[in-house]
VMD Tcl script that draws the C-alpha trace (Angstrom):
set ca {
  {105.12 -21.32 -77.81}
  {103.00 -21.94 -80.59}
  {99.69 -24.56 -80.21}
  {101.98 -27.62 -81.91}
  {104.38 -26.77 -79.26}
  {101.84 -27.34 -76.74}
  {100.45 -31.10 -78.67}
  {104.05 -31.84 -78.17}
  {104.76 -30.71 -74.52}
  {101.24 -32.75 -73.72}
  {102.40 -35.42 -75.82}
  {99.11 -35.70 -77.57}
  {98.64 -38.52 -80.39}
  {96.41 -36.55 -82.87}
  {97.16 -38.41 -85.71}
  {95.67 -41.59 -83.64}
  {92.31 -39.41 -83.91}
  {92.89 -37.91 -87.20}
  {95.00 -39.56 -90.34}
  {95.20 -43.48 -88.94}
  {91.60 -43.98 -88.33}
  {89.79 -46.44 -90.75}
  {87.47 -43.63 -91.37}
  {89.98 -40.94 -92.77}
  {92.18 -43.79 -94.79}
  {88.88 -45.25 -96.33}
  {87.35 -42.05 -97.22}
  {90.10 -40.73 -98.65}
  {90.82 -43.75 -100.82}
  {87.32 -43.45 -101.85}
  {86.24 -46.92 -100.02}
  {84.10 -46.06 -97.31}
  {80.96 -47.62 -98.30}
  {77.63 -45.14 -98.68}
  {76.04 -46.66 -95.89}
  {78.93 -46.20 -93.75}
  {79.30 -42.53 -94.61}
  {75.78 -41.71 -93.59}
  {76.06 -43.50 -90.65}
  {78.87 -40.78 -90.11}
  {76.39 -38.35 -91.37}
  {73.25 -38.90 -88.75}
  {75.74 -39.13 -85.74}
  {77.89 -36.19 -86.54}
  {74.72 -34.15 -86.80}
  {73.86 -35.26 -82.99}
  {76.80 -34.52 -82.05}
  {76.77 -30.80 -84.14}
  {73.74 -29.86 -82.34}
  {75.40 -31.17 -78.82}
  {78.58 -29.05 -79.46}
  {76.45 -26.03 -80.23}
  {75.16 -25.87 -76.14}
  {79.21 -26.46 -75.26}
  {80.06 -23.40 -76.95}
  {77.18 -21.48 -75.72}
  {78.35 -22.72 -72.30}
  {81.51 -21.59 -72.92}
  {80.95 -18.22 -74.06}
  {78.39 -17.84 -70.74}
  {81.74 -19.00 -68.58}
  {84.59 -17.34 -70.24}
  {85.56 -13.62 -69.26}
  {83.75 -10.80 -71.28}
  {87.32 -9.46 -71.47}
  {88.72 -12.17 -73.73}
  {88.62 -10.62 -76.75}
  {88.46 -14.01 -78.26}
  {85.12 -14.50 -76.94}
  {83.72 -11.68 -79.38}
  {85.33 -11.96 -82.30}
  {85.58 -15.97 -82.93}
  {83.26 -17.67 -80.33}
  {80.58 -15.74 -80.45}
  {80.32 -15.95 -84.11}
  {81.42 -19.99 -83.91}
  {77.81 -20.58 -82.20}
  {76.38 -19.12 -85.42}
  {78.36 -21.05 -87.78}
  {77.37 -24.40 -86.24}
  {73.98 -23.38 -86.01}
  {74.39 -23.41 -89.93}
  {76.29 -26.35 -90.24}
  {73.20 -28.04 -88.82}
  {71.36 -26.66 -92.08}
  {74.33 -27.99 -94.39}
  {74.41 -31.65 -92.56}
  {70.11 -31.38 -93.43}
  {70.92 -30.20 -97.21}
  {73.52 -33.12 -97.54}
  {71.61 -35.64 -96.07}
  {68.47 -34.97 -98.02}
  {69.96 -35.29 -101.58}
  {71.79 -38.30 -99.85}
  {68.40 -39.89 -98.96}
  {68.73 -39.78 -95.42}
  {66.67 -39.35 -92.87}
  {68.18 -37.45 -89.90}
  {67.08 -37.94 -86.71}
  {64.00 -35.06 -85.54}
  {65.82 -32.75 -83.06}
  {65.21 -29.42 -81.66}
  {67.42 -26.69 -83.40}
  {69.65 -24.76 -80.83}
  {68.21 -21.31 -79.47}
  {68.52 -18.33 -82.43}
  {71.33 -16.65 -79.33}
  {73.83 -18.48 -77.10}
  {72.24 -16.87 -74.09}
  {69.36 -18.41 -74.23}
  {70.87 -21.64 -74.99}
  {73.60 -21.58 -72.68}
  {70.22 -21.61 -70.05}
  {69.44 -25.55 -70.92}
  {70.77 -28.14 -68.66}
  {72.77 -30.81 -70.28}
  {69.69 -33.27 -69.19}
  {67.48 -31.02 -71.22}
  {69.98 -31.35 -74.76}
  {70.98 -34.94 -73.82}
  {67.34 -36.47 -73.46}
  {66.42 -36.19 -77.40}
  {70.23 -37.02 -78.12}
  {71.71 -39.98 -77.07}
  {68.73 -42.19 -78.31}
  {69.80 -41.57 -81.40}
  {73.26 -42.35 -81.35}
  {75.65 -44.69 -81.55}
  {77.67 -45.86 -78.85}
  {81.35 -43.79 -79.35}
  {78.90 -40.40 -80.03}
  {76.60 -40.85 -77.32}
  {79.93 -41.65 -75.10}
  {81.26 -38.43 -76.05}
  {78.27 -36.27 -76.15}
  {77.97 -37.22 -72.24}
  {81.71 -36.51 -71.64}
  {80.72 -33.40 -73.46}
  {77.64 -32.21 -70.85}
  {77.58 -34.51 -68.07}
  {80.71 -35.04 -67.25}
  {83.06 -31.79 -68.47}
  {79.67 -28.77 -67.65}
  {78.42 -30.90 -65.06}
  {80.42 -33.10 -62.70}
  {83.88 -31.90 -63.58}
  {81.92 -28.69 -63.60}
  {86.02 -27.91 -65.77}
  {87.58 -24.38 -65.80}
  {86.02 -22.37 -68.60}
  {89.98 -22.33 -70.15}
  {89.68 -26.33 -70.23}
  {86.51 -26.40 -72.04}
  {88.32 -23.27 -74.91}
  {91.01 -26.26 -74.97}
  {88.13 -29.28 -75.64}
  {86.77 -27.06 -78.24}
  {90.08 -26.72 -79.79}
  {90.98 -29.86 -80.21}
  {87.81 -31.65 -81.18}
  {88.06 -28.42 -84.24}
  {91.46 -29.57 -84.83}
  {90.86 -33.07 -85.85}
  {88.48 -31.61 -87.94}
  {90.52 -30.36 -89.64}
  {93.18 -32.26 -90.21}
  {90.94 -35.67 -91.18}
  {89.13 -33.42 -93.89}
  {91.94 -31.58 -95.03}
  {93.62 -35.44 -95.50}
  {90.32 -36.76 -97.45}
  {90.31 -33.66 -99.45}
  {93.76 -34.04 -100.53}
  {93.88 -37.62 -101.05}
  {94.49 -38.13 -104.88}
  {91.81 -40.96 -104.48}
  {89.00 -39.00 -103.05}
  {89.65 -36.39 -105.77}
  {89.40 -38.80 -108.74}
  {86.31 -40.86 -107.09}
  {83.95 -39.19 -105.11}
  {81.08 -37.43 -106.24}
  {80.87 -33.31 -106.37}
  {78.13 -33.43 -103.27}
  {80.42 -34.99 -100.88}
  {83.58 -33.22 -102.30}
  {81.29 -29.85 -101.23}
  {80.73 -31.75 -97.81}
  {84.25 -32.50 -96.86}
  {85.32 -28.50 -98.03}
  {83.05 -27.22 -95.64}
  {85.63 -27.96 -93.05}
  {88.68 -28.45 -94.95}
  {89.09 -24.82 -96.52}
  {91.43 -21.73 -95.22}
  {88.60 -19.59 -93.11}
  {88.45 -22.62 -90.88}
  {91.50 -23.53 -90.37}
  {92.90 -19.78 -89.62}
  {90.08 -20.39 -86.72}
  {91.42 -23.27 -85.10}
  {95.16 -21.60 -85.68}
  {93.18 -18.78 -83.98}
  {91.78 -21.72 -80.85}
  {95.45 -22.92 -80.76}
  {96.81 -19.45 -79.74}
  {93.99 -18.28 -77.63}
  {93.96 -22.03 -75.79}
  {98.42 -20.76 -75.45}
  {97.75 -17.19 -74.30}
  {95.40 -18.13 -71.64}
  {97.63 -20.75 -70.15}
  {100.73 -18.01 -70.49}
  {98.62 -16.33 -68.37}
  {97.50 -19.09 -66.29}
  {97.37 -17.77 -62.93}
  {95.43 -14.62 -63.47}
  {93.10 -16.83 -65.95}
  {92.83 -19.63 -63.66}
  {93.97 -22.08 -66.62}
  {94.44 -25.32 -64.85}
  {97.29 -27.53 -66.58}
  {96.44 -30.57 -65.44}
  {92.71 -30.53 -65.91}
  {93.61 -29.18 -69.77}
  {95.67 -32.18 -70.61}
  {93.35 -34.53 -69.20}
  {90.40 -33.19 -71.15}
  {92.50 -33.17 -74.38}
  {93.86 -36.53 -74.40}
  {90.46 -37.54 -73.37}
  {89.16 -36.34 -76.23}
  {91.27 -37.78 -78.65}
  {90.04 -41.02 -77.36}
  {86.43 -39.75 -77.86}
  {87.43 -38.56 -81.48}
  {88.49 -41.99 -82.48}
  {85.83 -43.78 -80.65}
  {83.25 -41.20 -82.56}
  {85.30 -42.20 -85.87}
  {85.07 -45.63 -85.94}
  {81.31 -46.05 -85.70}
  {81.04 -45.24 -88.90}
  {83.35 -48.23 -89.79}
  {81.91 -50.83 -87.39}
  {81.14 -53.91 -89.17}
  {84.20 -53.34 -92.06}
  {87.10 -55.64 -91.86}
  {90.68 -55.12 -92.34}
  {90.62 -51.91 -90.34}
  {93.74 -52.22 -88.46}
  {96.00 -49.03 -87.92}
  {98.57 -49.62 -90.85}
}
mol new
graphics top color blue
foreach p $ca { graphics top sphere $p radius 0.5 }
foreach p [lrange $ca 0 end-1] q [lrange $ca 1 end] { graphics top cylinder $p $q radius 0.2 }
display resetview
């Protein structure tokens, strides 16, 4: 089985989360107005710093035999602890002013050692509605009441990576996008949509099949993993379309 195989057998909608929202088709036609991009910008950056602590929560959880764990999540805490520093770089030549967080902890450890109360609290504030909805599905509801297998939450990080991908990889490709937009957000939208990340969410896709082939020594949890993920392609779209609140003329084509 391969991870499409799996979208398929969980008849998951990506491209509702990905490729029809009015934030992919705008961007990538080289419409979405500044504004509305930066809007994008400020939340995404919340919600960067708020998928930082899942990670570290999920490399606390997940087995120190996964060899997974070392070689791509482990190292994944470090690259979004960067991509905090890129979304700061951007925003700055952009002329916008980012909300005043707390960086994540230099090691996952330590982070991993904050409640979700603690992250949350300087947050949500912040947000808009769909990213503050998400960042609590995120914490409060997936670490916390849920309190979801650590193979659900390698599945949530999967996913949320894939669409990602796929949305950048769409604006970057666009014809439009390449004629239009300017070299700094060209630069933005290639930080995701280059080769070294997708072959890591190729690389979440297979480790999110192995575990559930081994699902009853992992203690993968089918149901609970297909909840989560369609759950979060909700999320991902309500994320997505605050950045186009306000627009009109937005309906799925």
């Amino acid at each position: 089985m391969t991870p499409d195989d799996l979208i398929s057998l969980w008849d998951l909608n990506i491209p509702h989360a990905t490729t029809s929202v009015p934030f992919a088709r705008l961007l990538s036609g080289n419409q979405l107005p500044g504004e509305n991009f930066n809007r994008w910008l400020s939340n995404d950056f919340l919600y960067v710093r708020c998928e930082a602590f899942f990670i570290a929560r999920l490399i606390s959880s997940a087995p120190d035999s996964l060899s997974f764990k070392r070689t791509h999540l482990i190292p994944a805490y470090d690259v979004l602890k960067r991509e905090l520093e890129v979304f700061r770089q951007k925003a700055l030549v952009r002329n916008v002013a980012l909300p005043k967080i707390s960086s994540p902890h230099s090691d996952h450890i330590s982070e991993s050692g904050k409640t979700s109360s603690e992250v949350l609290s300087e947050l949500v504030d912040h947000a808009a509605k769909g990213c503050a909805e998400y960042m609590k599905f995120m914490t409060e509801t997936l670490l916390d009441e849920k309190n979801v297998h650590w193979s659900t939450l390698l599945v949530v990080v999967w996913l949320l990576e894939r669409v990602y991908l796929d949305v950048m990889v769409h604006v970057r490709d666009s014809p439009a996008f390449d004629r239009g937009a300017d070299q700094v957000l060209k630069d933005f939208v290639r930080w995701w949509a280059n080769d070294e990340f997708a072959a890591y969410v190729e690389a979440l896709g297979r480790a999110v099949v192995e575990v559930r082939k081994d699902g009853e020594r992992s203690g993968f949890g089918e149901e609970e993993a297909r909840w989560a993920a369609r759950e979060v392609l909700t999320l991902e779209r309500g994320f997505w379309d605050t950045a186009t609140e306000g627009l009109e003329d937005l309906g799925d084509p």
